[in-house]
C-alpha positions as CSV (number, residue, x, y, z in Angstrom):
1,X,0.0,0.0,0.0
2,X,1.3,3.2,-0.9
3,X,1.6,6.2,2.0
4,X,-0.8,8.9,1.8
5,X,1.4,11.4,0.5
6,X,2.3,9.1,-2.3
7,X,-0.9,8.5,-3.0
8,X,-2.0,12.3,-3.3
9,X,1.0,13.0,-5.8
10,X,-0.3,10.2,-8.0
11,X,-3.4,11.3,-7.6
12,X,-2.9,14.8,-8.4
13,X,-0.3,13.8,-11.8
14,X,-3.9,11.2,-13.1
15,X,-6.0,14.3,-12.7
16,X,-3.4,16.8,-14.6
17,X,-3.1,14.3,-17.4
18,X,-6.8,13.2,-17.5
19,X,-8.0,17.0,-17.5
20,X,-5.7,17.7,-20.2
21,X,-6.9,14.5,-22.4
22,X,-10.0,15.6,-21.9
23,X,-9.5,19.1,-23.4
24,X,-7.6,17.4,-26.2
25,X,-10.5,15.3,-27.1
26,X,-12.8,18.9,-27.1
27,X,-9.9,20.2,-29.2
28,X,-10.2,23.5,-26.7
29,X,-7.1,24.6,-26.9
30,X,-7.0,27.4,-24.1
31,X,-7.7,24.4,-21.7
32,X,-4.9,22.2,-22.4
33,X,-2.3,25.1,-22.6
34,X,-3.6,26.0,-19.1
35,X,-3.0,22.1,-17.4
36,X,1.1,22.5,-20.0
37,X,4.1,24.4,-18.4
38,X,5.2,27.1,-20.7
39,X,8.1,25.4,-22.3
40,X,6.0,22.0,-22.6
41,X,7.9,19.9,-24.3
42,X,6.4,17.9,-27.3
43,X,7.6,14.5,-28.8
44,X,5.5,12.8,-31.8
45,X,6.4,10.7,-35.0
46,X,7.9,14.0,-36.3
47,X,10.1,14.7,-34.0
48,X,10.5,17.7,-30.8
49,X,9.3,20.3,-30.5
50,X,9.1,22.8,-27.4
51,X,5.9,25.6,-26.2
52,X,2.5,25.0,-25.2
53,X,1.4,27.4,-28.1
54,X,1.5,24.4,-30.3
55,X,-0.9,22.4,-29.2
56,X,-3.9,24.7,-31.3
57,X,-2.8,24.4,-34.3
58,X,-1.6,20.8,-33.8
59,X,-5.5,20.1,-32.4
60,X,-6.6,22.0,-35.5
61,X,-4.9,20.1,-38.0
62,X,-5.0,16.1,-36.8
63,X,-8.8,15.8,-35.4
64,X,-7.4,13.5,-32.5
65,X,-9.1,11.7,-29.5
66,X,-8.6,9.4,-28.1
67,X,-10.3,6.9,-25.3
68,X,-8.2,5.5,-21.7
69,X,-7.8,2.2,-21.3
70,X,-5.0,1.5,-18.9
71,X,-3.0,4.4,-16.9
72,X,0.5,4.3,-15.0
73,X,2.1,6.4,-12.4
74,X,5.1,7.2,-10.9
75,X,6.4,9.0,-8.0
76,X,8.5,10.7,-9.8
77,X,5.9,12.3,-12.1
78,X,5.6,9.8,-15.1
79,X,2.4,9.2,-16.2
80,X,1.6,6.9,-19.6
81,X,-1.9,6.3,-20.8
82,X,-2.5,3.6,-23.2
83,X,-4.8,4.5,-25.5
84,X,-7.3,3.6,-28.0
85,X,-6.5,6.9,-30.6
86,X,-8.6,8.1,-33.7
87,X,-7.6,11.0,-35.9
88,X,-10.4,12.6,-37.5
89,X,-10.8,15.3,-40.5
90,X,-11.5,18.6,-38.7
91,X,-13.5,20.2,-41.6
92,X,-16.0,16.7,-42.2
93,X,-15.3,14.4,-38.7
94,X,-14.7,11.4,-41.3
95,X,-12.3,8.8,-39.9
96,X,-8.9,9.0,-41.5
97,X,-7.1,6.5,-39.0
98,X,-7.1,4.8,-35.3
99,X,-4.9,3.0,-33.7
100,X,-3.4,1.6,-30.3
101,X,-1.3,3.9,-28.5
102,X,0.2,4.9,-25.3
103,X,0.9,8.7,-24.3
104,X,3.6,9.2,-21.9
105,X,3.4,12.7,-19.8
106,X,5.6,14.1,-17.3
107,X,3.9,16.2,-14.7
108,X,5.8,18.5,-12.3
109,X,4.0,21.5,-10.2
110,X,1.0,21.2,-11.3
111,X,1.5,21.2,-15.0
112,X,2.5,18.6,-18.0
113,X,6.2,19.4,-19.1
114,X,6.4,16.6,-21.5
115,X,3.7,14.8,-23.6
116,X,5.1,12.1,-26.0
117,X,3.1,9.8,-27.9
118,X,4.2,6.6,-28.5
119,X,2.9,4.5,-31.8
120,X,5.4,1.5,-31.2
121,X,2.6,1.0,-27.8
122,X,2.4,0.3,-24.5
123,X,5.8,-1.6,-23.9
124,X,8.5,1.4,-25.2
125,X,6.0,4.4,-23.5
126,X,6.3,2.1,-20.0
127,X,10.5,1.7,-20.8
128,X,11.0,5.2,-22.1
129,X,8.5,6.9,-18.6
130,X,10.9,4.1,-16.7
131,X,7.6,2.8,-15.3
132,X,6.4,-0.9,-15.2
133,X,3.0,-3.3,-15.5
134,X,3.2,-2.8,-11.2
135,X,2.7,0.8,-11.8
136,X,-0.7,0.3,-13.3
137,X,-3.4,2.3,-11.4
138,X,-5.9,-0.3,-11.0
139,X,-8.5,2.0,-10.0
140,X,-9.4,5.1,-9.9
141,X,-11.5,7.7,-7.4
């Protein structure tokens, strides 16, 4: 069993991440940047790139949401979410992928400083967050 405090940090890094997933899948902007430090850093398929000003027009443009199905958490403020993902077209709402993924987010203060989204799945976001199948939340409040 973890100690209280341990469990309030987790608690409080599932919240950040969950509030921000969920103002990913509205595609509100203003909402997401608010839950991302500053100089949130963003990893994808693409490569790096760095500011929380990025997440409109990235919103904008790929028509992403995606549903929970398992969640991690570390101490140390590593949270990954695997994920069932669909992009969408913004301008119709026509399906133009979906696939499994995992999201791995760092959460410091308060705020996500990293959000990377792993398409290899599950396995390389746990590795990469240093987190493992023992950190799974198995449920939630």
């Amino acid at each position: 069993m973890r100690p209280a405090a341990t469990v309030a940090v987790v608690t409080g890094q599932l919240a950040v991440v969950e509030a921000w997933l969920h103002a990913v899948d509205r595609a509100d902007a203003v909402a997401a940047m608010a839950l991302c430090a500053p100089d949130l850093e963003v990893v994808g398929p693409r490569g790096s790139v760095r500011g929380r000003e990025v997440l409109g027009p990235w919103m904008a443009r790929a028509g992403f949401t995606a549903r929970p199905l398992r969640w991690f958490c570390g101490a140390g403020g590593a949270v990954v979410v695997e994920q069932d993902a669909t992009w969408a077209d913004p301008a119709t709402g026509d399906e133009r992928g979906r696939a499994a993924v995992a999201s791995g987010f760092l959460v410091a203060d308060g705020v996500i400083t990293r959000f990377r989204r792993h398409d290899d799945g599950l396995p390389a976001a746990l590795a990469a967050a240093g987190l493992r199948g023992a950190d799974e939340v198995a449920a939630r409040g």
